[in-house]
N, CA, C and O of each residue as an XYZ file, in Angstrom:
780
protein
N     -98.152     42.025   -172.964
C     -97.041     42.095   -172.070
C     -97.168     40.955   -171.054
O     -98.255     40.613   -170.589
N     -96.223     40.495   -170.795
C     -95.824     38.904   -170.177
C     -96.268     39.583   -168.217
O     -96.108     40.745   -167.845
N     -96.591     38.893   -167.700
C     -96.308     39.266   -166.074
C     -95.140     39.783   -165.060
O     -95.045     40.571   -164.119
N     -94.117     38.686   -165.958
C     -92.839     38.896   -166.012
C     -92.452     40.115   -166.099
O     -92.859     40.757   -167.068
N     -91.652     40.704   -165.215
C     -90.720     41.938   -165.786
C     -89.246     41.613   -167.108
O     -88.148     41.317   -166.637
N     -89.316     41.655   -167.793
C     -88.235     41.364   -168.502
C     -87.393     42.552   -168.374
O     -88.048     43.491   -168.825
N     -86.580     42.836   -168.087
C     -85.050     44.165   -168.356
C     -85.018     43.643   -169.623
O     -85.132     42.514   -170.100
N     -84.751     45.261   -170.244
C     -83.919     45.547   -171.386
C     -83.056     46.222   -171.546
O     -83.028     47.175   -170.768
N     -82.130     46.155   -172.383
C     -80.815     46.505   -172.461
C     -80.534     48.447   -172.059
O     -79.523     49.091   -171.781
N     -81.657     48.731   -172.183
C     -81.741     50.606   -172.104
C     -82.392     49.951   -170.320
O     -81.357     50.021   -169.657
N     -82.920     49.695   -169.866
C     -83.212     49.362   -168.305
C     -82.023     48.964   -167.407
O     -81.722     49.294   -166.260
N     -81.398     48.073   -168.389
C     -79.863     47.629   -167.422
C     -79.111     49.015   -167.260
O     -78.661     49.346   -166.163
N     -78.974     49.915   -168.522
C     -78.084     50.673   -168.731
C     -78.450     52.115   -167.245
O     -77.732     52.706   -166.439
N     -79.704     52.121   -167.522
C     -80.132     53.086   -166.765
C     -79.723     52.945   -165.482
O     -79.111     53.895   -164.994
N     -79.979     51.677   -164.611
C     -79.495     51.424   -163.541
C     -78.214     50.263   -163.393
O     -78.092     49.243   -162.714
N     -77.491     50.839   -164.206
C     -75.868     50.130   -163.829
C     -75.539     50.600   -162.671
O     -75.038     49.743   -161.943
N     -75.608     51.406   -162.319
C     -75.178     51.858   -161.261
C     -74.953     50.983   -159.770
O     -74.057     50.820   -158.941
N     -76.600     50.469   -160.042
C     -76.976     49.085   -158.744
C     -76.428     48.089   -159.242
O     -75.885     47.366   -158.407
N     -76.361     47.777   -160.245
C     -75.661     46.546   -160.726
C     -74.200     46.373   -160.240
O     -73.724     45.347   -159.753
N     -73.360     47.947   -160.530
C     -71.920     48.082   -160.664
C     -71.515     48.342   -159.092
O     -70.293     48.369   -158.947
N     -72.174     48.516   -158.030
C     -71.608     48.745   -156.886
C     -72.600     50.348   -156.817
O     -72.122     51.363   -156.310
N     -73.735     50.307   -157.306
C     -73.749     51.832   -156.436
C     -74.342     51.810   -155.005
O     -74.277     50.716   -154.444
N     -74.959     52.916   -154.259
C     -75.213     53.500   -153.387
C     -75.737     51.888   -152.019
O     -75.512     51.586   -150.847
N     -76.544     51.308   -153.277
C     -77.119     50.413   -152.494
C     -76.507     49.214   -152.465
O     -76.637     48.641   -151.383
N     -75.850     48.605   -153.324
C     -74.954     47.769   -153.376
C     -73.456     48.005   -152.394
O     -72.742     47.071   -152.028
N     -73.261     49.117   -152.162
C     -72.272     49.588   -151.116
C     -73.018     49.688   -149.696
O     -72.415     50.015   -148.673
N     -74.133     49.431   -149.725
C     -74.780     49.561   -148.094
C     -74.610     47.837   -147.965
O     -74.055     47.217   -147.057
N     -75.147     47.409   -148.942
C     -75.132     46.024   -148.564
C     -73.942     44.803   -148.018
O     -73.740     43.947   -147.156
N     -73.319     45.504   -149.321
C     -71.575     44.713   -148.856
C     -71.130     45.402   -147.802
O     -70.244     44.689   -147.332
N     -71.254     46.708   -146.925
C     -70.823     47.052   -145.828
C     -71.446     46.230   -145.222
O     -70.873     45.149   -145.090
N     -72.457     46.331   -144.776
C     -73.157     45.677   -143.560
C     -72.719     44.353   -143.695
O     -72.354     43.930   -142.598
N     -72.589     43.393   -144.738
C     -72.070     41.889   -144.756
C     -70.813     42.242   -144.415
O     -70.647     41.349   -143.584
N     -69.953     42.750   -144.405
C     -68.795     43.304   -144.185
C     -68.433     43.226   -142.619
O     -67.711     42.352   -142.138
N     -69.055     44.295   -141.878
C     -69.223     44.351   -140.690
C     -69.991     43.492   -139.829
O     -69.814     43.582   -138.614
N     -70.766     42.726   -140.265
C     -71.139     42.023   -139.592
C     -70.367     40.710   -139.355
O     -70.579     40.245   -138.235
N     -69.544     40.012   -140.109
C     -68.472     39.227   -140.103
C     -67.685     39.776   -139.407
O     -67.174     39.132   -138.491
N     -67.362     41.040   -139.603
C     -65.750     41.523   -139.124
C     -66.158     41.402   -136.999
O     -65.376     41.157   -136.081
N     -67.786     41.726   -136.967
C     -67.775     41.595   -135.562
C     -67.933     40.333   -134.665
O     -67.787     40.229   -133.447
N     -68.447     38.913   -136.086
C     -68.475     37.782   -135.369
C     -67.086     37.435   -134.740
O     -66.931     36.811   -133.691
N     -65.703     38.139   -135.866
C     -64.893     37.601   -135.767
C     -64.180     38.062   -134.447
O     -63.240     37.460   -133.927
N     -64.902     39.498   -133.864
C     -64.145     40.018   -133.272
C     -65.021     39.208   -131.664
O     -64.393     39.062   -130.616
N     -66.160     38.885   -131.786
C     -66.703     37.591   -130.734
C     -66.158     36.827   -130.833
O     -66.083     36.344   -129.704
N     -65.523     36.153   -131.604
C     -64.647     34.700   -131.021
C     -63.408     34.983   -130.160
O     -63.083     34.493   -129.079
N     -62.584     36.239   -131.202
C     -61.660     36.411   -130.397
C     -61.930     36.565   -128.872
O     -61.491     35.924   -127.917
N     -62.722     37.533   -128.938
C     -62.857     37.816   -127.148
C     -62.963     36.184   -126.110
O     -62.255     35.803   -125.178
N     -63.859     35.700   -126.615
C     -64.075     34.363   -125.712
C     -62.836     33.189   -126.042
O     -62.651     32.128   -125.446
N     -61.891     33.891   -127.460
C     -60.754     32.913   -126.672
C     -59.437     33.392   -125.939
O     -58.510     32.699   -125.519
N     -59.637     35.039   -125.890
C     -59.045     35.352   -124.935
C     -59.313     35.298   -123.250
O     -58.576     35.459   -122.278
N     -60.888     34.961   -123.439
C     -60.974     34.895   -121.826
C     -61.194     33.673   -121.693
O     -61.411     33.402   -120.511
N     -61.259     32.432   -122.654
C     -60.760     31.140   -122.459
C     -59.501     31.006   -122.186
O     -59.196     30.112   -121.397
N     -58.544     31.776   -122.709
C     -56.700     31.369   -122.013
C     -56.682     32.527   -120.626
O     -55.706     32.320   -119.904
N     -57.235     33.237   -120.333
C     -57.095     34.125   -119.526
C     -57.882     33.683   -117.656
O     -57.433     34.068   -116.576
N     -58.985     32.888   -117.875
C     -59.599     32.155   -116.719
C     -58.953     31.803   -115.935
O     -58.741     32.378   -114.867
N     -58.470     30.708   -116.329
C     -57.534     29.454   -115.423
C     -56.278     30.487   -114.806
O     -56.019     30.512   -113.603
N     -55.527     31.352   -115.853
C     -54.954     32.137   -115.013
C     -54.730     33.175   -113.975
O     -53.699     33.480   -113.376
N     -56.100     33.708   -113.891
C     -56.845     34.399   -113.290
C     -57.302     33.500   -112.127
O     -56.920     33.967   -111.054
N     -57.704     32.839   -112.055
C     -58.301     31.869   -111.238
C     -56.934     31.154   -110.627
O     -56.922     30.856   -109.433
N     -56.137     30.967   -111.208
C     -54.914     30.607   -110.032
C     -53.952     31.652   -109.537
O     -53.111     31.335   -108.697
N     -54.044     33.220   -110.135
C     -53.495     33.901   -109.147
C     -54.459     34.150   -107.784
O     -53.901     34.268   -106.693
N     -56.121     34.234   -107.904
C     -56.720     34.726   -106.947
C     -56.703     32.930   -105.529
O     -57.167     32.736   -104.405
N     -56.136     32.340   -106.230
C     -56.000     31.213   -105.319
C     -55.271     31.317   -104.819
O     -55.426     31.167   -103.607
N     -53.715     31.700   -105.406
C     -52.714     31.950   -104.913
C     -52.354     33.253   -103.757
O     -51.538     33.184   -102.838
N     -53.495     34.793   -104.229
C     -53.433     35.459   -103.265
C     -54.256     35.170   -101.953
O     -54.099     35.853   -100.941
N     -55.155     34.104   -102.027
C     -56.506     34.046   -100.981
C     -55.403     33.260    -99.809
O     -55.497     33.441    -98.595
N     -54.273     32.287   -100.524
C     -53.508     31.282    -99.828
C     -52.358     32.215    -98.985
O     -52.144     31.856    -97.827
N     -51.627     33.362    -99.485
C     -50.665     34.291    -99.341
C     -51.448     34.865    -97.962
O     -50.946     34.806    -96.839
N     -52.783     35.435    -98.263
C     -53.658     36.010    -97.071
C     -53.564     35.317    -96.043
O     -53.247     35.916    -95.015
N     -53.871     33.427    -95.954
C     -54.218     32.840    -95.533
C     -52.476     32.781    -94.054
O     -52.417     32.872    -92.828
N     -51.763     32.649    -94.817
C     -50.388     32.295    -94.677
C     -50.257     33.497    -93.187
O     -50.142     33.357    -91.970
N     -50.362     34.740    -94.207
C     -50.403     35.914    -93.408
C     -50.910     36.020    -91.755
O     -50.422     36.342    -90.672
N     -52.281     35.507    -92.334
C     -52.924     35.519    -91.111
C     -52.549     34.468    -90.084
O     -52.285     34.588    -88.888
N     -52.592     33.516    -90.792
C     -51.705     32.427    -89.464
C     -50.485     32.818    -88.853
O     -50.234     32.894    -87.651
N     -49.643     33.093    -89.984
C     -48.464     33.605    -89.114
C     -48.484     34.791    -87.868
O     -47.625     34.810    -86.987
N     -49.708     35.855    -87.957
C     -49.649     36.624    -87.178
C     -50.456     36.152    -85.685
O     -50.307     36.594    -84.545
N     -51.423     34.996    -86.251
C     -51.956     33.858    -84.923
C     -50.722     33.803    -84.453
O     -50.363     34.690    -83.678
N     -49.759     32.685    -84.847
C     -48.488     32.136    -84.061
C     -47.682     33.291    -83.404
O     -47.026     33.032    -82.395
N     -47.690     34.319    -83.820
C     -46.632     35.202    -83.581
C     -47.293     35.966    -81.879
O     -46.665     36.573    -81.012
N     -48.616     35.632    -81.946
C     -49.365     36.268    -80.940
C     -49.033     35.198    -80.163
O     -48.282     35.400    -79.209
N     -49.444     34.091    -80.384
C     -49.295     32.720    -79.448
C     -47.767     32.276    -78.691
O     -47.454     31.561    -77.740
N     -47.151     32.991    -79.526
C     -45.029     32.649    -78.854
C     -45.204     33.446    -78.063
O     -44.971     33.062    -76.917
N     -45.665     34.849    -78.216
C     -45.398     36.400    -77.595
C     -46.132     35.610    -76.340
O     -45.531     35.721    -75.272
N     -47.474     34.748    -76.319
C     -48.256     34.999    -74.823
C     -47.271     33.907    -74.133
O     -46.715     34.174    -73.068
N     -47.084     32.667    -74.790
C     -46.203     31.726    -73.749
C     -45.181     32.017    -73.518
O     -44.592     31.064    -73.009
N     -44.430     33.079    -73.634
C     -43.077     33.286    -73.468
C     -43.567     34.533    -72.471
O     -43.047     34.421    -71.360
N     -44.240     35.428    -72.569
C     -44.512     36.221    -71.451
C     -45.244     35.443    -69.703
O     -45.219     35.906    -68.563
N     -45.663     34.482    -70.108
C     -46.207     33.783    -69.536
C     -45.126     33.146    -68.891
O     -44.995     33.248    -67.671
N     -44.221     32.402    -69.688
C     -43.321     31.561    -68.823
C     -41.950     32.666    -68.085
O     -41.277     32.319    -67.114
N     -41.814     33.780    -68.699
C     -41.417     34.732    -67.871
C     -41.383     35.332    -66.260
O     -40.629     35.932    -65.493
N     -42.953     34.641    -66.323
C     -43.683     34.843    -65.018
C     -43.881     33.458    -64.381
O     -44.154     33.369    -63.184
N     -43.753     32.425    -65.130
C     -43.859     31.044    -64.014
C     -43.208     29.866    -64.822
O     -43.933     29.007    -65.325
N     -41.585     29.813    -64.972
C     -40.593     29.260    -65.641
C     -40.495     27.693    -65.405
O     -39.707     26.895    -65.914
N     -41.512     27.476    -64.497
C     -41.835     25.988    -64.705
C     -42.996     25.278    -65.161
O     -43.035     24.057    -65.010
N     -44.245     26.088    -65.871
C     -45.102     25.658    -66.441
C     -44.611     25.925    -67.791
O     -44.551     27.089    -68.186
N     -44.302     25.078    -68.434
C     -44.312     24.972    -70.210
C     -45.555     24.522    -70.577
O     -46.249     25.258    -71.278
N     -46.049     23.229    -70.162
C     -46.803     22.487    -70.455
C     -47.739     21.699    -69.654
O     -47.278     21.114    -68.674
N     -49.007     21.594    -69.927
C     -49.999     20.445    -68.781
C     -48.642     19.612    -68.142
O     -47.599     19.179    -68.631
N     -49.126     19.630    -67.053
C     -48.353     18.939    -66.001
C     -48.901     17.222    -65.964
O     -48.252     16.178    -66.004
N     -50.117     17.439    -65.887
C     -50.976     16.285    -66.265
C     -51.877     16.049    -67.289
O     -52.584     17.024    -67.546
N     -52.127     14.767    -68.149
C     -53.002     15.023    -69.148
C     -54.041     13.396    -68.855
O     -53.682     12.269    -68.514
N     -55.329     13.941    -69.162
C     -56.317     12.825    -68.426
C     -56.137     11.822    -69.673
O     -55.957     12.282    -70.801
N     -56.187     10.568    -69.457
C     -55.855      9.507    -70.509
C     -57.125      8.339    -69.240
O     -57.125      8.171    -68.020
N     -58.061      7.771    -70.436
C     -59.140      7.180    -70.017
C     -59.441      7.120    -68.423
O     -59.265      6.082    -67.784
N     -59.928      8.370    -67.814
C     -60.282      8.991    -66.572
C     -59.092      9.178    -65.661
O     -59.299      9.654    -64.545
N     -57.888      8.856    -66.018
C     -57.092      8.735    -65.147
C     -55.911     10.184    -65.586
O     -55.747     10.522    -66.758
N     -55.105     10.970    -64.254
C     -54.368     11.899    -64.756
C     -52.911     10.779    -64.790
O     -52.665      9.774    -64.124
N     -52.261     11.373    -65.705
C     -51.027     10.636    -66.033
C     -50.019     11.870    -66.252
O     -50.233     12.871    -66.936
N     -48.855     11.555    -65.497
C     -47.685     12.810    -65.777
C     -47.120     13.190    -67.036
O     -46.257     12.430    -67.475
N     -47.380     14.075    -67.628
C     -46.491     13.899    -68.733
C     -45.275     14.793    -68.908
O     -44.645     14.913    -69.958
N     -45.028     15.385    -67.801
C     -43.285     16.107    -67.473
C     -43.257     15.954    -66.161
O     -44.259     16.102    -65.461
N     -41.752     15.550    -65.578
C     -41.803     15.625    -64.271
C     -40.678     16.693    -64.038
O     -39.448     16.679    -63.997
N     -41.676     17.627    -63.905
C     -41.080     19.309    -64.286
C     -40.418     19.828    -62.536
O     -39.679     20.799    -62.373
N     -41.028     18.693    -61.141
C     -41.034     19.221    -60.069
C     -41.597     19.471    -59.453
O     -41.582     19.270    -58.238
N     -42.750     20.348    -60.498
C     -44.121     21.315    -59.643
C     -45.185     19.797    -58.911
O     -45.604     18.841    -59.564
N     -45.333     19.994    -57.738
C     -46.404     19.152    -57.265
C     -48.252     19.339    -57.553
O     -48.896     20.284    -57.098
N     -48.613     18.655    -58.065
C     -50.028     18.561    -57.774
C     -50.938     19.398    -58.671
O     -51.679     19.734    -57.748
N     -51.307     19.815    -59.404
C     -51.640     20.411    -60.296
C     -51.652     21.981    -60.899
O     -52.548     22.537    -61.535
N     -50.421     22.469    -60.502
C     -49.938     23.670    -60.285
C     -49.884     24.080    -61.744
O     -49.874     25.281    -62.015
N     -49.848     23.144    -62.722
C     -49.469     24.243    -64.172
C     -50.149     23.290    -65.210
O     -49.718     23.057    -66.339
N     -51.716     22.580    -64.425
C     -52.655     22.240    -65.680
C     -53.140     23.686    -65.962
O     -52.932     24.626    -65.195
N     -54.023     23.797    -67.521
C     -54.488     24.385    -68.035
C     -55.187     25.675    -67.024
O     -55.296     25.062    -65.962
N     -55.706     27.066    -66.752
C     -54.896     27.551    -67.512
C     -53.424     28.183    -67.186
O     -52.885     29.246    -67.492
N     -53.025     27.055    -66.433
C     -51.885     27.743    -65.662
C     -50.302     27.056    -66.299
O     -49.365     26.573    -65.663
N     -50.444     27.215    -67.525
C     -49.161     26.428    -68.478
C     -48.999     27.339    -69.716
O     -49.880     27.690    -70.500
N     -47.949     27.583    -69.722
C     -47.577     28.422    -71.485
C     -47.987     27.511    -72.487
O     -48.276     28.246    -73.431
N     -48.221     26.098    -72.903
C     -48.733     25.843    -73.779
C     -50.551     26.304    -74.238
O     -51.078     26.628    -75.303
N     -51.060     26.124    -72.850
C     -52.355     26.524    -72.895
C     -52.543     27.769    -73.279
O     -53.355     27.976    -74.180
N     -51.798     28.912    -72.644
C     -51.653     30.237    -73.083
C     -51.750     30.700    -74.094
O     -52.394     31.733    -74.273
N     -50.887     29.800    -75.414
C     -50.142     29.731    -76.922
C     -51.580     29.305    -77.071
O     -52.323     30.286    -77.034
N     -52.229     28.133    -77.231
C     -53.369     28.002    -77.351
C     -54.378     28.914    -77.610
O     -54.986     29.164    -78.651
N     -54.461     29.398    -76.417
C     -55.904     30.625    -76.600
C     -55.368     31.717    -77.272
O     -56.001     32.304    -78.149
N     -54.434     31.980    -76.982
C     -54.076     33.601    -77.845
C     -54.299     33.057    -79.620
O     -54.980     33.443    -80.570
N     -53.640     32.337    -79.453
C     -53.516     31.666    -81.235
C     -55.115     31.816    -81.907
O     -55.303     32.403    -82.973
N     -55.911     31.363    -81.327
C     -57.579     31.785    -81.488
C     -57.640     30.542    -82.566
O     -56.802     29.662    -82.764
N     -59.124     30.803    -83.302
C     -59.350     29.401    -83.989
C     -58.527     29.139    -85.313
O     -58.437     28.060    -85.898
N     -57.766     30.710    -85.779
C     -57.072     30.074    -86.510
C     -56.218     28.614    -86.925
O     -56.267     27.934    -87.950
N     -55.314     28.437    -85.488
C     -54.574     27.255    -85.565
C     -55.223     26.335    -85.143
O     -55.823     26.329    -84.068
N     -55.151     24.961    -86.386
C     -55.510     24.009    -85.749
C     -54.621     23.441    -84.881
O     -53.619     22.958    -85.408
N     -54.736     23.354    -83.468
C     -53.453     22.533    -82.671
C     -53.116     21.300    -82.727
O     -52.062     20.684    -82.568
N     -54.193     21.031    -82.984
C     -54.158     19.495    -83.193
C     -53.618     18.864    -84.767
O     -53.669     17.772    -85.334
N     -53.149     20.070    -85.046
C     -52.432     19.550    -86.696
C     -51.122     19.974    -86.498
O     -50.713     20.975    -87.087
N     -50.101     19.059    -85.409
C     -48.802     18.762    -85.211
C     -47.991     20.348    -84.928
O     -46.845     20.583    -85.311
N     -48.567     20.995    -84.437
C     -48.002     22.143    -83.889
C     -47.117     22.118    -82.673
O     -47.503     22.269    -81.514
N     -45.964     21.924    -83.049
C     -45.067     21.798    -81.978
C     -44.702     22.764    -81.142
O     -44.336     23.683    -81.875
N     -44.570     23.144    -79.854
C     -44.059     24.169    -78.715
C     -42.833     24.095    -78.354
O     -42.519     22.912    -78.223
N     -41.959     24.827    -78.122
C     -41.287     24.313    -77.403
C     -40.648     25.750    -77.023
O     -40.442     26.808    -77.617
N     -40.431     25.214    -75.667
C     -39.539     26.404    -74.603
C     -38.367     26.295    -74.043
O     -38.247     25.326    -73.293
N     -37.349     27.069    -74.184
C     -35.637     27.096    -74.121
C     -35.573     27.980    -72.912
O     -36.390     28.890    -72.774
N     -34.946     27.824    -72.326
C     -33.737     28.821    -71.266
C     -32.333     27.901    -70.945
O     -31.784     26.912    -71.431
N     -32.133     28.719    -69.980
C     -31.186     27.901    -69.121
C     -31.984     27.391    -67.988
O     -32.969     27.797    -67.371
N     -31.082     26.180    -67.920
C     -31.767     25.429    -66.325
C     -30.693     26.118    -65.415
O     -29.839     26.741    -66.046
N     -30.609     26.122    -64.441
C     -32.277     26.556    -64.194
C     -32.081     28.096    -64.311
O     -31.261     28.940    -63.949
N     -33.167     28.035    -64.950
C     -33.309     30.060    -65.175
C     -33.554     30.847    -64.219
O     -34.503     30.648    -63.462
N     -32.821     31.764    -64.112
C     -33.088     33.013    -62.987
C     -33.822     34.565    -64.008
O     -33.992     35.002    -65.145
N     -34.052     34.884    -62.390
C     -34.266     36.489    -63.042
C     -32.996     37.099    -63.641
O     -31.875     37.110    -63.133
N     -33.493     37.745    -65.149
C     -32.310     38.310    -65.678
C     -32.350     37.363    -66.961
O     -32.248     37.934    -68.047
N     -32.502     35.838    -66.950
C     -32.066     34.897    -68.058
C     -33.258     35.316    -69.116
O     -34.090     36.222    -69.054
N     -33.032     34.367    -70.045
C     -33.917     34.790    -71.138
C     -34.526     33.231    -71.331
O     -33.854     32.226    -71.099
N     -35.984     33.215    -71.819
C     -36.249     31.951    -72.255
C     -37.255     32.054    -73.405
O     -38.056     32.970    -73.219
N     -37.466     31.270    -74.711
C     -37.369     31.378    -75.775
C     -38.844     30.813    -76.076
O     -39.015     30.440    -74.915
N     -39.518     30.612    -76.431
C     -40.377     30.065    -77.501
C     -40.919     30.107    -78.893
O     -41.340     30.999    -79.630
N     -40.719     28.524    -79.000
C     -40.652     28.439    -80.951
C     -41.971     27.569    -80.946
O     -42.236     26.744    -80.071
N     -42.797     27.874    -82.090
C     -44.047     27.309    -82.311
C     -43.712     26.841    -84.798
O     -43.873     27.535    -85.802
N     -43.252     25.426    -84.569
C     -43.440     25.075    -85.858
C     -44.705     24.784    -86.487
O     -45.399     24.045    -85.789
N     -45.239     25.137    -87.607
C     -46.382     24.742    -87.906
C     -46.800     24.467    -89.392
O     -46.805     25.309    -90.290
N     -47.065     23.467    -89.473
C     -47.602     22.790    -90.876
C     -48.638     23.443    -91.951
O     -49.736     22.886    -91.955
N     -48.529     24.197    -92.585
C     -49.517     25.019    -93.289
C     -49.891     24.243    -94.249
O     -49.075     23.691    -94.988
N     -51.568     24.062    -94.394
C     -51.613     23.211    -96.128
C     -52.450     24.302    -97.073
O     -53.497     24.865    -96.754
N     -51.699     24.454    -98.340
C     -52.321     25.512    -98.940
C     -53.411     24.954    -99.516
O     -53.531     23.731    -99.434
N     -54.499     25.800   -100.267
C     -55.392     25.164   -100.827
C     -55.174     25.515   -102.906
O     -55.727     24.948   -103.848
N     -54.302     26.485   -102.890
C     -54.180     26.304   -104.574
C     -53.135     25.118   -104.596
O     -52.038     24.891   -104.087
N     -54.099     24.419   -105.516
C     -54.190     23.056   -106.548
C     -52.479     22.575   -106.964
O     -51.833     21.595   -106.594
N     -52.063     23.860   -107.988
C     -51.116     23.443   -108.659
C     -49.962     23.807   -107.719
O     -48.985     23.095   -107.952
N     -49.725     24.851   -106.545
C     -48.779     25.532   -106.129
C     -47.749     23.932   -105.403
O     -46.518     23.974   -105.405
N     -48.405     22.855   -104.932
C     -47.304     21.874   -104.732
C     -46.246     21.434   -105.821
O     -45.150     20.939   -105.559
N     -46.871     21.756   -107.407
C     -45.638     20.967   -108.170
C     -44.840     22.184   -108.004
O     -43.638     21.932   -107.921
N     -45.116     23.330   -107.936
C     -43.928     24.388   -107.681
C     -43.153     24.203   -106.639
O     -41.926     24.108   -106.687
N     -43.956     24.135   -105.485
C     -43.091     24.297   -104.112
C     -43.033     22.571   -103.740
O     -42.851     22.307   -102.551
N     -43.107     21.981   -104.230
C     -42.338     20.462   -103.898
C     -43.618     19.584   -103.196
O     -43.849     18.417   -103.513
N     -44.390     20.320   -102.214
C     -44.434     19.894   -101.015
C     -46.408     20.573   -101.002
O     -46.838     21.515   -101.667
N     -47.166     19.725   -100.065
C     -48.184     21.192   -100.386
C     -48.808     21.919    -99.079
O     -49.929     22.415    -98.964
N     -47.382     21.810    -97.780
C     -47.637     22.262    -97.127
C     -46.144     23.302    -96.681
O     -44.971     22.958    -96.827
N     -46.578     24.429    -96.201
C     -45.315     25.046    -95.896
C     -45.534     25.193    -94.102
O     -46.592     25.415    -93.513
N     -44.082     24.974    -93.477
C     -43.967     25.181    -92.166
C     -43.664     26.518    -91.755
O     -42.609     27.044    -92.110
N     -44.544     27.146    -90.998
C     -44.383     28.607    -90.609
C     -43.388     28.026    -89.148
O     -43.105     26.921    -88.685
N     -43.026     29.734    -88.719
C     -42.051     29.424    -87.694
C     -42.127     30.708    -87.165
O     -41.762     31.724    -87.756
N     -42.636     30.653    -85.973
C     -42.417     31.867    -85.107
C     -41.968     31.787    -83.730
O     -42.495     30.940    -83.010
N     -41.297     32.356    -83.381
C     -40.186     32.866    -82.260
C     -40.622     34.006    -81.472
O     -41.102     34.986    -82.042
N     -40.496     33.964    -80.220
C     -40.629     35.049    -78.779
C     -39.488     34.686    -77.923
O     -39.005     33.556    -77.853
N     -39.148     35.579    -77.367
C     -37.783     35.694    -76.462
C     -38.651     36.659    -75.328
O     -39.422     37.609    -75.463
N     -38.086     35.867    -74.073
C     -38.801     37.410    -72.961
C     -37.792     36.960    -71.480
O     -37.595     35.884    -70.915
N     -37.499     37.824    -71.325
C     -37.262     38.112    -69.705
C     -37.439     37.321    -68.921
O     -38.657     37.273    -68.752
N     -36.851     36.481    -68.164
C     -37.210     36.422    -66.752
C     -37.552     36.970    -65.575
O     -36.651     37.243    -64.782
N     -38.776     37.205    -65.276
C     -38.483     38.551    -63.794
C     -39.060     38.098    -62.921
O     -39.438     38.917    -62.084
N     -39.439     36.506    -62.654
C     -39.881     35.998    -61.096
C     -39.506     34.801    -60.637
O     -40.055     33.928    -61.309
N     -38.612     34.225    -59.544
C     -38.191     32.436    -60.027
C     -39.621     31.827    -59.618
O     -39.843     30.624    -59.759
């Protein structure tokens, strides 16, 4: 007898079974089976969260910017409310009366008031200032400005509007909105009750 196993035709017959698909031949092609069917179901996943990222990632930009918006606007809205209560109470300080330019004070409204009666903190711009807190940068073209009638009495109303330059930080939201800053706008109206 050879070393070799040789099958013979009564040996094949006996175990056709393994040959033809039995018990064990059906474990095998399952498992090759399933194991493909789950690579396939790994790709899918990573190319659904390959198209799914970027979009994900620009709504949470888009809500962090919405927050952002939020919160400034409720800075400004605090900042109109204080200079307009403020100028309620002293209808000729809007603004520094004087502003120091290389050691020297220089007028920059000649509002009337003599002598340093409505520098800082005695001016509704300064007021708008501090209430606003570090949110606003002021120094990024934030315009003030205060309305009545001249000259205002007790009883009149006088107004303050604060425009302001917002720059968002999601990426793509300028080709939408044109522009990649939006101007907030907040408004206070108050009383006069002292000339």
């Amino acid at each position: 007898m050879s070393p070799w196993f040789e099958p013979t035709w009564e040996h094949l017959v006996s175990n056709r079974d393994l040959l033809l698909g039995g018990e064990m031949m059906r474990k095998f092609l399952s498992i090759r089976a399933n194991s493909s069917r789950r690579d396939i179901k790994t790709g899918q996943a990573l190319v659904e969260m390959a198209l799914a990222t970027p979009l994900l990632l620009f709504m949470a930009m888009g809500l962090l910017d919405l927050g952002r918006i939020f919160y400034t606007y409720v800075a400004l809205t605090d900042a109109t409310g204080e200079a307009a209560l403020y100028l309620s109470v002293a209808t000729g300080c809007a603004a520094d009366a004087f502003q120091m330019v290389d050691g020297q004070k220089i007028a920059i409204a000649d509002d009337g008031i003599s002598g340093e009666a409505c520098d800082p903190p005695n001016n509704a711009a300064w007021r708008a200032r501090q209430a606003g807190g570090g949110l606003v940068d002021w120094s990024n073209v934030a315009i003030i400005t205060a309305q009545g009638n001249d000259p205002g009495g007790v009883g009149e109303y006088v107004t303050v509007t604060i425009d302001y330059p917002f720059h968002l930080l999601t990426p793509i939201a300028p080709e939408f909105l044109g522009a990649d800053t939006i101007t907030l706008h907040a408004e206070a109206v108050q009383t006069i009750i002292t000339e």
